[in-house]
N, C-alpha and C positions, 0 to 999 in steps of 0.2 A: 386569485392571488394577484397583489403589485406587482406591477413591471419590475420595480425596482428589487423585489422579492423575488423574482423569476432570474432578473440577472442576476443575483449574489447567488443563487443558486449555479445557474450556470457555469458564473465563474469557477464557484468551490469543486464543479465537479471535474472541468479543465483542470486547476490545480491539482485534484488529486487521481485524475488519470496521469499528469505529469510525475507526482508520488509514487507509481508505481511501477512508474520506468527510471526513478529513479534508485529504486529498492534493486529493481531487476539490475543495473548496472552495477550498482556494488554488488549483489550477490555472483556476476561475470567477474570483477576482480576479486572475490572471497575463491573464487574456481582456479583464477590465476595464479594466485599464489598460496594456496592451499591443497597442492595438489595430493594430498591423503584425505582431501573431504571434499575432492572436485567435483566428483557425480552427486552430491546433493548441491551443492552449490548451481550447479548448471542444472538440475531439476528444480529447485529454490526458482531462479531468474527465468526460467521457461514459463513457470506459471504466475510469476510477477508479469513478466511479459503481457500473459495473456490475460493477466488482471486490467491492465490499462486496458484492452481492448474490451474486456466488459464493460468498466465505466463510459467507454465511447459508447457503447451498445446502449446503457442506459443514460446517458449524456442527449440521447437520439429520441430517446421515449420521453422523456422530461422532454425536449422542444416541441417535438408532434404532437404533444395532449397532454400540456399543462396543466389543463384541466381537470386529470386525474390524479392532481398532486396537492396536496397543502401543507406551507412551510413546516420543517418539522424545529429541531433545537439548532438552533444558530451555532454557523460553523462557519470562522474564517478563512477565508482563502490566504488571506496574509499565513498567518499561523501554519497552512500547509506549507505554502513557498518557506518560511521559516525550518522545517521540518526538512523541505529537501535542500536548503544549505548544508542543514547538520552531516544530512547522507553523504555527500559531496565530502563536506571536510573530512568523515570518517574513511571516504574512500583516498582521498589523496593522502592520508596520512599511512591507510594500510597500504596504499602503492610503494612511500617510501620504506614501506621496514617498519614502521614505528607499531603497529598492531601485530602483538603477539598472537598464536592461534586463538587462547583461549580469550583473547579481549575480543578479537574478530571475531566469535563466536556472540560473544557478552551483547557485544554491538548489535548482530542480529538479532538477539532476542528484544532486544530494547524497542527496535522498530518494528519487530510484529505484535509488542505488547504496548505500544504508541497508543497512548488517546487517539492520535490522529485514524490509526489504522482503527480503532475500536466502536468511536462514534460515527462514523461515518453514514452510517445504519439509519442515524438520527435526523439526516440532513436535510429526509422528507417522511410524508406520511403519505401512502398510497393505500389502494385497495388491486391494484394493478399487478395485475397477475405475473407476466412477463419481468417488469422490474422486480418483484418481489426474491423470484426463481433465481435470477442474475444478484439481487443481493445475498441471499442465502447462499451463494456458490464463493463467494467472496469470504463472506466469514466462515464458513466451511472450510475452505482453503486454507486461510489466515488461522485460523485454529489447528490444523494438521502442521501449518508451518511452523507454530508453536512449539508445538509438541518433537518435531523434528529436532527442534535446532535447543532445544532442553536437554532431549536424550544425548543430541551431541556434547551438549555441555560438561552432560555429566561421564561423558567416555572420554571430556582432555584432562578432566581431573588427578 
């Protein structure tokens, strides 16, 4: 792999462990002020939490042995910073009042059915066992949160 290919890599996956604390903090304010859907909201942001801390995990394997890695489909890091403006704006807007439950809902399902959250899978191709396990947990998870914040949709209706 290019150096040059190794740092865009690196970079995207910086950017989207930052993605996932950024997820985790609006799902802290969806808790705040949602407090008839607070315990999934704060079970939601717990395991966003610990989502960033996987991509550090695999952030770690990709530097150590590169070599077990080759580029997969090109994914911007711009595009993710882009991504967690959006999160940001969604959450100062539901701090002031302006998100009804059922939009703060809407909102999360949008960001667990994100391209960004979806391809992310794509960003390399390995044979590596350990990364592989830590990506499968990721969309495993992302998939449950899916379906979580669905069922809830369909219980503000």
């Amino acid at each position: 792999m290019e150096p040059r290919q190794q740092a865009q890599i690196a970079e995207t996956m910086a950017a989207m462990k930052d993605a996932e604390l950024a997820v985790s903090e609006f799902y802290t304010v969806c808790a705040n002020i949602s407090p008839q859907d607070a315990e999934l909201w704060q079970d939601l942001s717990k395991q966003e939490a610990n989502h960033a801390q996987i991509v550090a995990q695999m952030e770690k394997l990709f530097a150590t042995r590169p070599e077990d890695f080759r580029p997969g489909r090109p994914f911007n890091a711009v595009a993710i910073r882009t991504f967690i403006k959006g999160i940001k704006w969604n959450q100062e807007r539901a701090l002031k009042g302006a998100l009804p439950r059922r939009q703060l809902i809407g909102v999360a399902r949008d960001i667990e059915s994100s391209i960004i959250e979806s391809s992310f899978r794509n960003i390399v191709e390995t044979q590596n066992q350990e990364f592989q396990e830590l990506m499968k947990q990721l969309l495993d998870e992302t998939a449950d949160h899916h379906g979580k914040i669905d069922k809830l949709l369909k219980e503000a209706q």
